[in-house]
N, CA, C, O and CB atoms as a CASP TS submission, in Angstrom:
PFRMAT TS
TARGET T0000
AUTHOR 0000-0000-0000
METHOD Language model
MODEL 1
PARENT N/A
ATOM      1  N   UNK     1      37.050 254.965 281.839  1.00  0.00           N
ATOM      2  CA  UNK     1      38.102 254.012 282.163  1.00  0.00           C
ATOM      3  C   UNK     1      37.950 253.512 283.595  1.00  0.00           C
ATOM      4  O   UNK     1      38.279 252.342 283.790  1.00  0.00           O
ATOM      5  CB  UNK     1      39.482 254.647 281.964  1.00  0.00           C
ATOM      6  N   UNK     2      37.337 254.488 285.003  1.00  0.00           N
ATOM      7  CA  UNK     2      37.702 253.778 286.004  1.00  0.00           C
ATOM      8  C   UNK     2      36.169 253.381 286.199  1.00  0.00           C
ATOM      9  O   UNK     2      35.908 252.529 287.048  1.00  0.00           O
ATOM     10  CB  UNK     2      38.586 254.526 287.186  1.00  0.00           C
ATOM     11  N   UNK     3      35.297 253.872 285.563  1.00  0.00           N
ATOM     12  CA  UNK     3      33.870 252.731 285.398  1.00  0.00           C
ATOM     13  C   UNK     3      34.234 251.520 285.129  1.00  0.00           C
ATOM     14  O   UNK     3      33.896 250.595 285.869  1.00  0.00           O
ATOM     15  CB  UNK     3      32.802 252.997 284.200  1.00  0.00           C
ATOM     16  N   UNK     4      34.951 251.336 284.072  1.00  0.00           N
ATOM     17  CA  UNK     4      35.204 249.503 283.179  1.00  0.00           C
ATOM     18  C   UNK     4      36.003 249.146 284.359  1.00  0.00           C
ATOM     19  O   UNK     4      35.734 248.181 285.074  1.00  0.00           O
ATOM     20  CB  UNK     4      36.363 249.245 281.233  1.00  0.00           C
ATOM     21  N   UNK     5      37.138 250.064 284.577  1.00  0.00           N
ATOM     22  CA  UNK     5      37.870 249.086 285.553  1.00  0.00           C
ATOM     23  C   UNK     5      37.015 248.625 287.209  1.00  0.00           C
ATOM     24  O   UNK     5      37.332 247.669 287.917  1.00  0.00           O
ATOM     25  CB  UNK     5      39.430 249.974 285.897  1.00  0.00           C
ATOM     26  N   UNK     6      36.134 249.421 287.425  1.00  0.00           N
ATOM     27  CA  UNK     6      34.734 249.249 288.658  1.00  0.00           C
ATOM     28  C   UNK     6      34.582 248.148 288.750  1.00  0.00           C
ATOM     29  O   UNK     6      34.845 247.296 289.598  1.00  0.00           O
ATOM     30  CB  UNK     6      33.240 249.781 288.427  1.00  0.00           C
ATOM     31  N   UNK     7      33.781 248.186 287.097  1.00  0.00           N
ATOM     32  CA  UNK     7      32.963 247.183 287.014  1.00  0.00           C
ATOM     33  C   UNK     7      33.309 245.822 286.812  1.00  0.00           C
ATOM     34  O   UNK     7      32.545 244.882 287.028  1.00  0.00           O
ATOM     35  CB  UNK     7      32.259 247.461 286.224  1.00  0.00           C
ATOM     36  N   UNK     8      34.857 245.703 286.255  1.00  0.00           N
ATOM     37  CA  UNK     8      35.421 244.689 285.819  1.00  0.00           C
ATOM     38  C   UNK     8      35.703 243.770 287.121  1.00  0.00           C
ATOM     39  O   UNK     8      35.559 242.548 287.077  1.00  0.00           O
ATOM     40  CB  UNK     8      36.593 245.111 285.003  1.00  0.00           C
ATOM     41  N   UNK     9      36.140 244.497 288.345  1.00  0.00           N
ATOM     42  CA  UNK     9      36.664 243.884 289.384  1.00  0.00           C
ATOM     43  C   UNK     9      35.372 243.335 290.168  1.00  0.00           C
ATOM     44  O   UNK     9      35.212 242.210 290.642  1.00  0.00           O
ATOM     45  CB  UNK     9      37.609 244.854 290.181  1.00  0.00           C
ATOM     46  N   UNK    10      34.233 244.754 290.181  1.00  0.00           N
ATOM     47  CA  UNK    10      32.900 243.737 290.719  1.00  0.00           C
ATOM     48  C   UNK    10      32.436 242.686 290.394  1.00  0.00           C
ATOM     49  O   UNK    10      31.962 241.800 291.106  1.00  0.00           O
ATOM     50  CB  UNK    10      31.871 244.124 290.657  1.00  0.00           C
ATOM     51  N   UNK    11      32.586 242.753 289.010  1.00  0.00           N
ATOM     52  CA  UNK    11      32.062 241.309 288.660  1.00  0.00           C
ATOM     53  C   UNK    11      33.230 239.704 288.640  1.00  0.00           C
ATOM     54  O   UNK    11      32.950 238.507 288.567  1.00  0.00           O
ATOM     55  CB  UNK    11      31.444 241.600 287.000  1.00  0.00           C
ATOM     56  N   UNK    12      34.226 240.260 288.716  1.00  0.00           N
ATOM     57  CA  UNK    12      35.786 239.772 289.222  1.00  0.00           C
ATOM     58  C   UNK    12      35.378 238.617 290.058  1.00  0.00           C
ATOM     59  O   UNK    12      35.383 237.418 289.782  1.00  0.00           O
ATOM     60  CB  UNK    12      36.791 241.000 290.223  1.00  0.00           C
ATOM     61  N   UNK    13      34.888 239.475 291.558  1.00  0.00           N
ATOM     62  CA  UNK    13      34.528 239.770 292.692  1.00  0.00           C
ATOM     63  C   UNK    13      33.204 238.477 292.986  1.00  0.00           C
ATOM     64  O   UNK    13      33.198 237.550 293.796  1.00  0.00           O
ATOM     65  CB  UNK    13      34.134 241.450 292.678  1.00  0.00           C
ATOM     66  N   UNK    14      31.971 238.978 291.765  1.00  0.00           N
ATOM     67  CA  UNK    14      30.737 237.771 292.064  1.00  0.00           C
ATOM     68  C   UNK    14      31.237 236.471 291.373  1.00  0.00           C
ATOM     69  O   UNK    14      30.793 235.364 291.676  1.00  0.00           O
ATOM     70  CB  UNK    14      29.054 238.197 291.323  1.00  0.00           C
ATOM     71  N   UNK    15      32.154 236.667 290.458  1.00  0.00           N
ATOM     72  CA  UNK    15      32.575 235.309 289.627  1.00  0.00           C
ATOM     73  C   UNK    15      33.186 234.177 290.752  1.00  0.00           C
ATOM     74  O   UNK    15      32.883 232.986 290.824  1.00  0.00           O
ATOM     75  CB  UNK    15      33.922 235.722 288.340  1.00  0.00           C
ATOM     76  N   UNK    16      34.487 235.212 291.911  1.00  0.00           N
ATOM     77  CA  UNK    16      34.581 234.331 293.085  1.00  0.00           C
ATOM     78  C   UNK    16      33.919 233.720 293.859  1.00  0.00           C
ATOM     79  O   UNK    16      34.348 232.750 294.484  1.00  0.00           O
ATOM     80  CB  UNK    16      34.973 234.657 293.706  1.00  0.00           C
ATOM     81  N   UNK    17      32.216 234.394 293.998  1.00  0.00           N
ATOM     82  CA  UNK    17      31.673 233.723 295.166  1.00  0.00           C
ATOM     83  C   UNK    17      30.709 232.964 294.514  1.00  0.00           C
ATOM     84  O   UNK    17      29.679 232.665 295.117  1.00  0.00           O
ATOM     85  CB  UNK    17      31.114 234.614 296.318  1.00  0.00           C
ATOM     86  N   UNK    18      30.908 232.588 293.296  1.00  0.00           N
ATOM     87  CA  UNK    18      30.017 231.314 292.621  1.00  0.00           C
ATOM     88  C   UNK    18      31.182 229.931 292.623  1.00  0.00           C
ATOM     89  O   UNK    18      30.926 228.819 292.163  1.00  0.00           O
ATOM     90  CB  UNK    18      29.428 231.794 290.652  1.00  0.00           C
ATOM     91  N   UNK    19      32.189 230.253 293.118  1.00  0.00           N
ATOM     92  CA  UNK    19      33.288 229.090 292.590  1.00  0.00           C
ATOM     93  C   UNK    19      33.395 228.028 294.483  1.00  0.00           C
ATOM     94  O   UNK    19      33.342 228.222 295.697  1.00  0.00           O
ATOM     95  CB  UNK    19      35.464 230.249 291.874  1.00  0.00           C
ATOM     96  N   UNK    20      33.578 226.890 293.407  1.00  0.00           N
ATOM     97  CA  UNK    20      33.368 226.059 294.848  1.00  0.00           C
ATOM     98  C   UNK    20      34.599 225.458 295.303  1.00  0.00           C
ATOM     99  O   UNK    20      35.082 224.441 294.806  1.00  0.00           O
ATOM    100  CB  UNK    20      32.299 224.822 294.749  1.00  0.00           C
ATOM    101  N   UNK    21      35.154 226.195 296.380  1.00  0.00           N
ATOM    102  CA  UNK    21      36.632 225.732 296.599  1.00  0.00           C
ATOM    103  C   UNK    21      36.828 224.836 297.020  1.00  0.00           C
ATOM    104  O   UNK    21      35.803 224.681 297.684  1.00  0.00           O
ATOM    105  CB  UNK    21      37.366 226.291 297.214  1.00  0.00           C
ATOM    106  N   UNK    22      37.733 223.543 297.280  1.00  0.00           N
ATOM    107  CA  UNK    22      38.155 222.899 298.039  1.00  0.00           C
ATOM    108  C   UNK    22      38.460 223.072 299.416  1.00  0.00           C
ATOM    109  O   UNK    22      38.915 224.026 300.046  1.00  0.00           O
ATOM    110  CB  UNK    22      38.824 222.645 297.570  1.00  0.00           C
ATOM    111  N   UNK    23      38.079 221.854 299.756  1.00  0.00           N
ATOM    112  CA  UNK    23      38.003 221.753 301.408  1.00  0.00           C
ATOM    113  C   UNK    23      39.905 221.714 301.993  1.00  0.00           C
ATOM    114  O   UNK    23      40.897 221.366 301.353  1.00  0.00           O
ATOM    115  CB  UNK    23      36.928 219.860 301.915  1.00  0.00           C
ATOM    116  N   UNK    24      39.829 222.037 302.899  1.00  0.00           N
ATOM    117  CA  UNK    24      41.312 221.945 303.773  1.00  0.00           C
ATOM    118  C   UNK    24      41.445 220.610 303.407  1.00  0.00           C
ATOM    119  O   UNK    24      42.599 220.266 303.148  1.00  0.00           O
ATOM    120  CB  UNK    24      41.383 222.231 305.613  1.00  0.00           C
ATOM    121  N   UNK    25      40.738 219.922 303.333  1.00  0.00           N
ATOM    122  CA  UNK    25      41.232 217.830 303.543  1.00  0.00           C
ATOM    123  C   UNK    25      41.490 217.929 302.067  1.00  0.00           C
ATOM    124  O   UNK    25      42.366 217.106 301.801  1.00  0.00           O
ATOM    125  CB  UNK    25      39.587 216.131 304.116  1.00  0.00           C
ATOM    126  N   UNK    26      41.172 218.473 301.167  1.00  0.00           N
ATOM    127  CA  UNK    26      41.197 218.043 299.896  1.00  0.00           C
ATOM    128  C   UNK    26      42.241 219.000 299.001  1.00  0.00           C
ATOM    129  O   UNK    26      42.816 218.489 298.040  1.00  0.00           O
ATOM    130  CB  UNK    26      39.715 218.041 299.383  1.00  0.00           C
ATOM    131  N   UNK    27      42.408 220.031 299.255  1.00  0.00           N
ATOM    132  CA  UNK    27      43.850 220.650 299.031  1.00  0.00           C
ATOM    133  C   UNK    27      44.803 219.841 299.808  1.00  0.00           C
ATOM    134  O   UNK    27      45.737 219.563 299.056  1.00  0.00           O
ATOM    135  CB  UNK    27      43.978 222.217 299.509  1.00  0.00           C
ATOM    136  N   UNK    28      44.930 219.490 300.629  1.00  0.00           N
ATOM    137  CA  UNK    28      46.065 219.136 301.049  1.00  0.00           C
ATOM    138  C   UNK    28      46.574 218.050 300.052  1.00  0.00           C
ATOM    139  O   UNK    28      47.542 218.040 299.292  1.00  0.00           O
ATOM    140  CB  UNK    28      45.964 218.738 302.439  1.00  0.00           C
ATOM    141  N   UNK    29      45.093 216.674 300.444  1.00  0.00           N
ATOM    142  CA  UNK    29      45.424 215.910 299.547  1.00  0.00           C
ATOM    143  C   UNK    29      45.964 216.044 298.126  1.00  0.00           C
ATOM    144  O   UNK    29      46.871 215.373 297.636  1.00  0.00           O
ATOM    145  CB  UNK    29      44.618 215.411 299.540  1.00  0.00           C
ATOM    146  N   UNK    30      45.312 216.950 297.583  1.00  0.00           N
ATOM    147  CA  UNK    30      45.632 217.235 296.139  1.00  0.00           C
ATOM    148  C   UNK    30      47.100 217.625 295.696  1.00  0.00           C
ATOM    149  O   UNK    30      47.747 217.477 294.659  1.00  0.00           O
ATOM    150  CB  UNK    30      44.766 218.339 295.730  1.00  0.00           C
ATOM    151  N   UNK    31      47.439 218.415 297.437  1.00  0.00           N
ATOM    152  CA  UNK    31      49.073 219.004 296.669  1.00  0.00           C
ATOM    153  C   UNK    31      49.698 217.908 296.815  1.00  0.00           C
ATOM    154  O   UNK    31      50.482 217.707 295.887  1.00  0.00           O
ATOM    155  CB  UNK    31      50.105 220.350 297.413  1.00  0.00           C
ATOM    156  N   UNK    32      49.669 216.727 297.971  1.00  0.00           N
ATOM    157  CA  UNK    32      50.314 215.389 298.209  1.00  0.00           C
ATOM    158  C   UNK    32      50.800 214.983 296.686  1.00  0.00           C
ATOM    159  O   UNK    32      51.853 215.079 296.056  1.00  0.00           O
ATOM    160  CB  UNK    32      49.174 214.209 298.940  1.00  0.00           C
ATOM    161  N   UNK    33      49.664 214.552 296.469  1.00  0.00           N
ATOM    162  CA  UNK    33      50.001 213.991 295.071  1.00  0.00           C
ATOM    163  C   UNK    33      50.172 214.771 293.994  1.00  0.00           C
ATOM    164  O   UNK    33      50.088 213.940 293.090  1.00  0.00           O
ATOM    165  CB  UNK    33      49.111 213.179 294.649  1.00  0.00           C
ATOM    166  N   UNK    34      50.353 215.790 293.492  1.00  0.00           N
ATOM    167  CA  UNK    34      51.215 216.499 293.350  1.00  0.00           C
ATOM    168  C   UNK    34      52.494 217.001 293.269  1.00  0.00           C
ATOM    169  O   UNK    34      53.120 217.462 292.315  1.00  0.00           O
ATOM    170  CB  UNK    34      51.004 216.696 293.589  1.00  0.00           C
ATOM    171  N   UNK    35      52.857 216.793 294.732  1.00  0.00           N
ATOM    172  CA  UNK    35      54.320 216.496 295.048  1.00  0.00           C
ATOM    173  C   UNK    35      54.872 215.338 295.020  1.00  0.00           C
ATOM    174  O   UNK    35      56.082 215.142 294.908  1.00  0.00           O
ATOM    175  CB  UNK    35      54.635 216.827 296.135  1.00  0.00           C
ATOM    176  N   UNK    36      53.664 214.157 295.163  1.00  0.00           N
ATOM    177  CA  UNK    36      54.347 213.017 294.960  1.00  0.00           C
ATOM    178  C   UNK    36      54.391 212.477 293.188  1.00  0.00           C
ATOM    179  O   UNK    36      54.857 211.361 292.957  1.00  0.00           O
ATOM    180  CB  UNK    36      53.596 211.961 295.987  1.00  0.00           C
ATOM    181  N   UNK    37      53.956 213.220 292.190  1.00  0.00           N
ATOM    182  CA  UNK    37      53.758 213.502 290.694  1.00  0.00           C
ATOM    183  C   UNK    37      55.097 213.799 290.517  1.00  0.00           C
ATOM    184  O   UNK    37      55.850 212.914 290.110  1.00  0.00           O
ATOM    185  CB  UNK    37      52.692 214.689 290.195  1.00  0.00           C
ATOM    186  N   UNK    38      55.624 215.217 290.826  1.00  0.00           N
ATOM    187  CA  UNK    38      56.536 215.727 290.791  1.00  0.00           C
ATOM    188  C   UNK    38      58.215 215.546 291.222  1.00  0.00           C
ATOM    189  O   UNK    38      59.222 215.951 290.641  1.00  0.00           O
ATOM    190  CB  UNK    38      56.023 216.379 291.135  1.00  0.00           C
ATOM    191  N   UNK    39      58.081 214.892 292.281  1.00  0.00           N
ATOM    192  CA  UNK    39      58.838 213.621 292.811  1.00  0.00           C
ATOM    193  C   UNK    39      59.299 212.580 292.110  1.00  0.00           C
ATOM    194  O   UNK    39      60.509 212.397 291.970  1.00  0.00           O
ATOM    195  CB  UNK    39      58.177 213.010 293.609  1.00  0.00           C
ATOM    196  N   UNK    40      58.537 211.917 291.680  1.00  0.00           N
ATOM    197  CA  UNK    40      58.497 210.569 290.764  1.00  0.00           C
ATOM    198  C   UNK    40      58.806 211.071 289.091  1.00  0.00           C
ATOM    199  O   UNK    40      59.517 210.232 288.538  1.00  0.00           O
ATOM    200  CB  UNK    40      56.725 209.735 290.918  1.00  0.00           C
ATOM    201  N   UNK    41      58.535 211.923 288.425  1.00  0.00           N
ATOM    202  CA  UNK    41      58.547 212.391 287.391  1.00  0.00           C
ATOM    203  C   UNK    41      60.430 212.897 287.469  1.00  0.00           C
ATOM    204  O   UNK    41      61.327 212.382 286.802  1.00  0.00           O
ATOM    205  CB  UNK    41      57.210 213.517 287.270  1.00  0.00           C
ATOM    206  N   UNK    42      60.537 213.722 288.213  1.00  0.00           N
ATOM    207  CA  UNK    42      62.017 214.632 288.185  1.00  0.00           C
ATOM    208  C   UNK    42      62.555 213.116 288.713  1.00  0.00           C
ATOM    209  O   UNK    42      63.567 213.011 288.021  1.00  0.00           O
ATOM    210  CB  UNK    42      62.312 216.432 289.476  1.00  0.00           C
ATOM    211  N   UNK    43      62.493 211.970 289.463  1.00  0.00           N
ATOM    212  CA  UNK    43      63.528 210.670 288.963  1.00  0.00           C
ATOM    213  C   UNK    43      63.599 210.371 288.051  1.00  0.00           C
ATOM    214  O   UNK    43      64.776 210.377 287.692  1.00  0.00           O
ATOM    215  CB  UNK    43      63.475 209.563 289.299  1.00  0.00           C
ATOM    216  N   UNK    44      62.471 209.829 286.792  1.00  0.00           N
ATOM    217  CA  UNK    44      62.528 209.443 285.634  1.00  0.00           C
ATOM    218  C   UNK    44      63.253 209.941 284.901  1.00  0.00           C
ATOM    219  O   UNK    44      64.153 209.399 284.260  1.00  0.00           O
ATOM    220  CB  UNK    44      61.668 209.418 285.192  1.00  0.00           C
ATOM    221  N   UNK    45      62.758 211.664 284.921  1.00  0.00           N
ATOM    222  CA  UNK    45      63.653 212.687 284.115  1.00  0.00           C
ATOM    223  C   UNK    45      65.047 212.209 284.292  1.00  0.00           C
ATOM    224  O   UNK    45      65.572 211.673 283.317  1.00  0.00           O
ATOM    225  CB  UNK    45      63.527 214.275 284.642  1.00  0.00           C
ATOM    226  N   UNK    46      65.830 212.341 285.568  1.00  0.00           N
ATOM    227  CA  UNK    46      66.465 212.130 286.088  1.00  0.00           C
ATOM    228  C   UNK    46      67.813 210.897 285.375  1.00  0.00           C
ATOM    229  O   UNK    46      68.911 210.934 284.820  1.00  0.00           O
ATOM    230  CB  UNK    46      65.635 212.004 287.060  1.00  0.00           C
ATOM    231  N   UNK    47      66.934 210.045 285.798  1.00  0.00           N
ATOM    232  CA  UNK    47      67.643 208.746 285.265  1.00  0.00           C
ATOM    233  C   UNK    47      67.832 208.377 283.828  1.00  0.00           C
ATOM    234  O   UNK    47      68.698 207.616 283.398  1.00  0.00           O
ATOM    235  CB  UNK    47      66.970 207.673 285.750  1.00  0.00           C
ATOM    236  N   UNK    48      66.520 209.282 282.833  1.00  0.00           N
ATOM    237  CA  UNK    48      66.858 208.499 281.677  1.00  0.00           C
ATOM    238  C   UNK    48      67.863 209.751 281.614  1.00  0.00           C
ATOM    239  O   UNK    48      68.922 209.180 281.355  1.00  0.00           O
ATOM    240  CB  UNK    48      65.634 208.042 280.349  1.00  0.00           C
ATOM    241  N   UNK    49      68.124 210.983 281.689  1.00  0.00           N
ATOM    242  CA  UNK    49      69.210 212.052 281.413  1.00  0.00           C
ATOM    243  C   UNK    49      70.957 211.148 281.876  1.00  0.00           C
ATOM    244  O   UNK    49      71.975 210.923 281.222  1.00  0.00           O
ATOM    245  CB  UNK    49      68.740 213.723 282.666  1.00  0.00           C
ATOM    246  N   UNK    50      70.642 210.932 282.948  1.00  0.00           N
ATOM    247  CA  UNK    50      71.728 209.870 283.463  1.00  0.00           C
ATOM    248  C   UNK    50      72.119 208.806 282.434  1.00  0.00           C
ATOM    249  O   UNK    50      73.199 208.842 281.844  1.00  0.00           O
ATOM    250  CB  UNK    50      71.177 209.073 284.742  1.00  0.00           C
ATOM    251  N   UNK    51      71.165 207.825 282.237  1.00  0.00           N
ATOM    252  CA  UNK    51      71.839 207.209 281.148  1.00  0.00           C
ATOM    253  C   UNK    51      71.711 207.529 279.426  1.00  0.00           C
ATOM    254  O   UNK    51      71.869 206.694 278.536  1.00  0.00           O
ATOM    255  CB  UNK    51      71.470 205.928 281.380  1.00  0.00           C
ATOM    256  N   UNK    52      71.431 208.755 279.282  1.00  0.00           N
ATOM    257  CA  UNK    52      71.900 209.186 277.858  1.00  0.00           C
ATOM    258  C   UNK    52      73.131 209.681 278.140  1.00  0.00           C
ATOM    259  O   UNK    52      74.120 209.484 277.433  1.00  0.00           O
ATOM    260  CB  UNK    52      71.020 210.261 277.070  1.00  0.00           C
ATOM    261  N   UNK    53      73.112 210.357 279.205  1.00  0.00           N
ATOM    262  CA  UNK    53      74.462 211.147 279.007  1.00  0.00           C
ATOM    263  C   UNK    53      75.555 210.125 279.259  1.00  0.00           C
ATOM    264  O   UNK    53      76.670 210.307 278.772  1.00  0.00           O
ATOM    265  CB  UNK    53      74.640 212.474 280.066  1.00  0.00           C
ATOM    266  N   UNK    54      75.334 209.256 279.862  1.00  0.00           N
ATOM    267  CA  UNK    54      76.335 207.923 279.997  1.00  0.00           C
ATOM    268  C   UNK    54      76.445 207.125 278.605  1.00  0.00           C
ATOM    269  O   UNK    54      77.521 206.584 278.351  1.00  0.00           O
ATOM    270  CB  UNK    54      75.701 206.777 281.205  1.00  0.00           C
ATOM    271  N   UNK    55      75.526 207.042 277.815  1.00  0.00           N
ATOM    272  CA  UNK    55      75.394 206.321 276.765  1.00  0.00           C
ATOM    273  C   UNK    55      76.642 207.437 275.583  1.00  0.00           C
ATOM    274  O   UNK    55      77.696 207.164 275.008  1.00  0.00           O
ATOM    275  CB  UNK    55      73.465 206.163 276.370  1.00  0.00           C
ATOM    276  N   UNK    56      75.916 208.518 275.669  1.00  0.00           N
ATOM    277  CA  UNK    56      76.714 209.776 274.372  1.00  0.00           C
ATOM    278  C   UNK    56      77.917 209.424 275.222  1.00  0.00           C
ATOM    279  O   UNK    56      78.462 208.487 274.638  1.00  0.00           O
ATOM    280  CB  UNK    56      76.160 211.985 274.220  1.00  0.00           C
ATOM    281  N   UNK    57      78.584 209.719 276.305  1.00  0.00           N
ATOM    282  CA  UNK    57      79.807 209.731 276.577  1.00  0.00           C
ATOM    283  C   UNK    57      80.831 208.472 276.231  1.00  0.00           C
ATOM    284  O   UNK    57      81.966 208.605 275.773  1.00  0.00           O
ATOM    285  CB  UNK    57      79.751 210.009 277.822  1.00  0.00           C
ATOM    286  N   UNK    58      79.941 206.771 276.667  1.00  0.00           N
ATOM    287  CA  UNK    58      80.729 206.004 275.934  1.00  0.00           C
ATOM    288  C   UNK    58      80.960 206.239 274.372  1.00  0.00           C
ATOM    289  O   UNK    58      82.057 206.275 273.815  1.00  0.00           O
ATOM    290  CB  UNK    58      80.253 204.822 276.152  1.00  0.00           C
ATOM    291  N   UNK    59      79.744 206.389 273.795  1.00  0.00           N
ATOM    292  CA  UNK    59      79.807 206.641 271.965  1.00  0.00           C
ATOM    293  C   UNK    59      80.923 207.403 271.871  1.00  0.00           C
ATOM    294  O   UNK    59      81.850 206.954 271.197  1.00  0.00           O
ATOM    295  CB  UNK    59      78.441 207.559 271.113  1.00  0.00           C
ATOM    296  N   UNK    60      81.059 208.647 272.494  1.00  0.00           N
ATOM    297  CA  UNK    60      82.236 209.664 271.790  1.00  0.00           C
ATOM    298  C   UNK    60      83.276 209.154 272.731  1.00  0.00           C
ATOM    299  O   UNK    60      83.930 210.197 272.737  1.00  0.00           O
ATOM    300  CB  UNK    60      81.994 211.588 271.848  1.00  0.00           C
ATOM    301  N   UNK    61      83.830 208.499 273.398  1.00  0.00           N
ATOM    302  CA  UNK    61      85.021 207.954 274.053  1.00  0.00           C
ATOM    303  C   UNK    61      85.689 206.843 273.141  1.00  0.00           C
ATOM    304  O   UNK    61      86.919 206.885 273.128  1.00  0.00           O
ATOM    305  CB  UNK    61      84.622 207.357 275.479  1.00  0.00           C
ATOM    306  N   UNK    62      85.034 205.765 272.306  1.00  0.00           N
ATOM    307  CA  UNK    62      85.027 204.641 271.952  1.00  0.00           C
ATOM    308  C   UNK    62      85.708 205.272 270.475  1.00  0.00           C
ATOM    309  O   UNK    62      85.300 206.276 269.891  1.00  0.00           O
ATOM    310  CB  UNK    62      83.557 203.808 272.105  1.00  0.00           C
ATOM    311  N   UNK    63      87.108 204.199 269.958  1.00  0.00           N
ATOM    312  CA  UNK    63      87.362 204.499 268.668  1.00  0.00           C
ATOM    313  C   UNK    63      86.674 203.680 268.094  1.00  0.00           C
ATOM    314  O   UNK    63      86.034 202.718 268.518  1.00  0.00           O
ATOM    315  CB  UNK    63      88.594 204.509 268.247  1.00  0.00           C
ATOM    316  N   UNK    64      86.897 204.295 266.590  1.00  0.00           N
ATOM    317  CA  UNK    64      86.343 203.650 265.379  1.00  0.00           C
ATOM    318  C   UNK    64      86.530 202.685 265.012  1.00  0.00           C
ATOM    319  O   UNK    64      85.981 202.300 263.979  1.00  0.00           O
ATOM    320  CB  UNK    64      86.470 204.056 264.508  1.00  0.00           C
TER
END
Protein backbone atom coordinates (compact mmCIF):
# COMPACT_ATOMS: atom_id res chain seq x y z
CA UNK A 1 0.00 0.00 0.00
CA UNK A 2 2.64 2.70 0.83
CA UNK A 3 4.72 1.45 -2.37
CA UNK A 4 1.44 2.31 -4.73
CA UNK A 5 0.89 5.25 -2.73
CA UNK A 6 5.16 6.16 -3.42
CA UNK A 7 4.81 5.56 -6.52
CA UNK A 8 1.56 7.14 -7.35
CA UNK A 9 2.68 10.61 -6.08
CA UNK A 10 6.20 10.21 -7.94
CA UNK A 11 4.81 9.89 -10.91
CA UNK A 12 2.03 12.62 -9.72
CA UNK A 13 5.13 14.60 -9.33
CA UNK A 14 6.89 13.91 -13.23
CA UNK A 15 3.33 14.36 -14.79
CA UNK A 16 3.77 18.14 -13.25
CA UNK A 17 7.01 18.88 -14.72
CA UNK A 18 5.91 17.89 -18.30
CA UNK A 19 2.89 20.44 -18.08
CA UNK A 20 3.39 23.87 -19.58
CA UNK A 21 2.04 26.54 -17.37
CA UNK A 22 1.03 29.83 -18.14
CA UNK A 23 2.94 32.84 -18.00
CA UNK A 24 2.09 35.65 -15.18
CA UNK A 25 0.82 37.92 -18.38
CA UNK A 26 -1.39 35.20 -19.41
CA UNK A 27 -3.10 34.03 -16.21
CA UNK A 28 -3.86 37.20 -15.41
CA UNK A 29 -5.27 37.83 -18.68
CA UNK A 30 -7.18 34.71 -18.66
CA UNK A 31 -8.83 35.33 -15.18
CA UNK A 32 -9.79 39.05 -16.67
CA UNK A 33 -11.94 37.55 -18.91
CA UNK A 34 -13.18 35.29 -16.88
CA UNK A 35 -14.36 37.67 -14.54
CA UNK A 36 -15.43 39.70 -17.16
CA UNK A 37 -17.55 36.17 -18.51
CA UNK A 38 -18.86 35.96 -15.20
CA UNK A 39 -19.85 39.52 -14.80
CA UNK A 40 -21.77 39.77 -17.94
CA UNK A 41 -23.41 36.32 -17.64
CA UNK A 42 -24.77 36.85 -13.69
CA UNK A 43 -26.51 40.34 -15.53
CA UNK A 44 -28.23 38.34 -18.10
CA UNK A 45 -29.07 35.76 -15.51
CA UNK A 46 -30.02 38.55 -13.67
CA UNK A 47 -32.36 40.44 -15.78
CA UNK A 48 -34.12 37.75 -17.58
CA UNK A 49 -34.97 36.33 -13.64
CA UNK A 50 -36.12 40.04 -13.16
CA UNK A 51 -38.42 40.04 -15.83
CA UNK A 52 -39.97 36.55 -15.38
CA UNK A 53 -40.53 37.17 -12.06
CA UNK A 54 -42.19 40.50 -13.07
CA UNK A 55 -44.00 38.82 -15.85
CA UNK A 56 -45.47 35.56 -13.28
CA UNK A 57 -46.33 38.32 -10.81
CA UNK A 58 -48.47 40.44 -13.27
CA UNK A 59 -50.12 36.91 -14.61
CA UNK A 60 -51.11 35.90 -10.99
CA UNK A 61 -52.19 39.57 -9.93
CA UNK A 62 -54.47 40.07 -13.09
CA UNK A 63 -58.26 38.72 -12.90
CA UNK A 64 -59.84 36.52 -15.19
Amino acid sequence: MITATTTYITEAIQELELVRWPTRQQAVRLSVVVLIFTVVSAAIFGFVDFLLSEGLHYLLSTTI
